[in-house]
C-alpha positions, 0 to 999 in steps of 0.5 A: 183819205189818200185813196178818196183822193186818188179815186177822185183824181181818176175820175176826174182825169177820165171825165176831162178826156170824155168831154175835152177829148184831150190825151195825157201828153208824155215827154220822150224819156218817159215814152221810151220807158213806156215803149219798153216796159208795157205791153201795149202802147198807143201814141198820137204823134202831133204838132201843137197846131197841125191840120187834122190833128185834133179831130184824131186825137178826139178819135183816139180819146172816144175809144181810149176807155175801150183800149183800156178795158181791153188790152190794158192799154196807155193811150197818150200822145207826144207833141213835137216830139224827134222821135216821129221821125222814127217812123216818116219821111220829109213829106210827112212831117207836121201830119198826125201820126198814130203807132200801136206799140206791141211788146215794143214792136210798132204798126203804123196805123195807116188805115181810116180815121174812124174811131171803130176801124181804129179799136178793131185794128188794135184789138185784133192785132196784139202780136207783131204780124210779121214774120222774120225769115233768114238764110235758115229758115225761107225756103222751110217756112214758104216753100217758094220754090216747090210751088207752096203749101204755106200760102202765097208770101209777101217780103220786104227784103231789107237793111237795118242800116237802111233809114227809109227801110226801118222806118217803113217797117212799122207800116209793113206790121199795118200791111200784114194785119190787113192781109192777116188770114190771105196772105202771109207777110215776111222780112228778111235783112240781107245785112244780117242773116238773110244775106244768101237769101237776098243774093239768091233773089237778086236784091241789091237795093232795098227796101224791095218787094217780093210777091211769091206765089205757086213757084213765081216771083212777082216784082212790086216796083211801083212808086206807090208806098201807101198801104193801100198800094201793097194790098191791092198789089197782094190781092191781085194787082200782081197779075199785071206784071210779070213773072219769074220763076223761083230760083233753086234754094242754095248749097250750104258752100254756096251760102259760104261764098255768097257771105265772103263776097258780101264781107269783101263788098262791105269792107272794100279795105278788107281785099289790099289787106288780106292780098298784104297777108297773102304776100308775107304767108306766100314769102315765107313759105318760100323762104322756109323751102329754100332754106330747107333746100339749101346745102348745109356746109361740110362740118371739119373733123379733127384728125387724130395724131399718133405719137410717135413712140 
């Protein structure tokens, strides 16, 4: 009896999809869960009433069965949820926005509202399609600097204490999927472990966009920020701007320097402290060597006394 009823539960719960074109709609703690926890994760991030929103959420409900079948999918939507801002600026806010969550790595979909682009775009990219490149491992895997076997590479050189950096990572996962098989997409933190990296390129601010191809840098440093933008770029649009020559890759000593002068930068309060430390171990060292030059005193010694017989 218990099943009969969950049974019809379903298929009532699919056929008022089918034909309202409604999504189950989550609060935020149970789409943290199902963020961390399932594989795959589609969410429609909308207003209650907003321009467009209800035509992609009826996108989203035409394949939600196919999502399903093919990637054992949830496909729900968050309405006025915070948790939008994660992934858009000022400008966007109150325009739907759709995020497929891949072992909790999002792509900001930012590609046409059809139904079909939609499904393939999901379908074809269940694995996070950016690679995370550091100090150890850049020149090895793009080889930038000898003029390349690995491909042509486009790098978001970034902070994760950046706000506008992480959220435009998640369109970056969309950029590379449309790249995917072209042109390889990268990101290095130069807050963490890409630090020479982006010492060596000389990227102060972030987010910045590198092209690398046969041993020339190419600058993105146009205004546009839309996916389409950076593809055209990738694509040849780069040959419009010009170019610089790889720098060579960095000593070991060098990379040692590069990350004390990024600590004394990032703690400025660090450099009075450490000149305090140096003062004291300067000063007692040489209160250490003046006491060792000092002349000792001359220790009395009892005379003996003879008795006189």
């Amino acid at each position: 009896m218990l099943t009969s009823c969950l049974f019809l539960f379903v298929f009532l719960s699919s056929f008022v999809t089918a034909v309202f074109g409604n999504l189950e709609q989550v609060n935020d703690t149970d789409l943290e869960k199902l963020i961390a926890n399932e594989k795959f994760v589609i969410v429609l991030f909308r207003d209650e009433i907003c321009k467009g929103c209800d035509e992609l959420e009826a996108q989203l409900s035409s394949i939600r069965e196919d999502l399903v079948d093919s990637l054992n999918a949830w496909v729900v939507k968050a309405v006025s949820s915070p948790l939008v801002a994660n992934f858009t600026s000022g400008k966007d806010s109150g325009k739907p926005l759709v995020v497929y969550f891949r072992h909790s790595v999002p792509l900001h979909y930012d590609g046409p509202l059809n139904d079909e682009v939609i499904l393939e775009t999901f379908v074809q990219n269940k694995e996070a399609a950016v690679s995370h490149l550091n100090d150890d491992s850049f020149e090895h895997l793009t080889q930038a600097a000898s003029g390349a076997t690995t491909g042509d590479w486009f790098v978001m050189f970034y902070r994760d204490d950046s706000e506008p950096c992480v959220k435009f990572l998640a369109k970056w996962e969309y950029i590379a999927s449309q790249l995917k098989g072209r042109i390889n997409l990268a990101k290095v933190n130069i807050k963490d472990d890409g630090i020479s990296t982006g010492s060596r390129f000389g990227v102060e601010q972030v987010p910045a966009f590198l092209f690398f191809r046969q041993g020339k840098i190419f600058n993105y440093d146009l205004p546009k920020l839309d996916s389409k933008a950076f593809q055209d770029f990738a694509l040849g649009w780069y040959k419009n701007v010009p170019s610089k020559n790889v720098p060579s890759p960095k000593t070991p000593f060098d990379e040692l320097v590069d990350r004390a002068v990024f600590m004394l930068k990032e703690n400025p309060l660090i450099l009075p402290g450490a000149g305090i430390a140096l003062i004291l171990i300067l000063l007692a060292v040489g209160f250490n060597a003046w006491k060792s030059r000092k002349p000792e005193k001359p220790t009395k010694t009892k005379k003996s006394v003879k008795k006189s017989n």
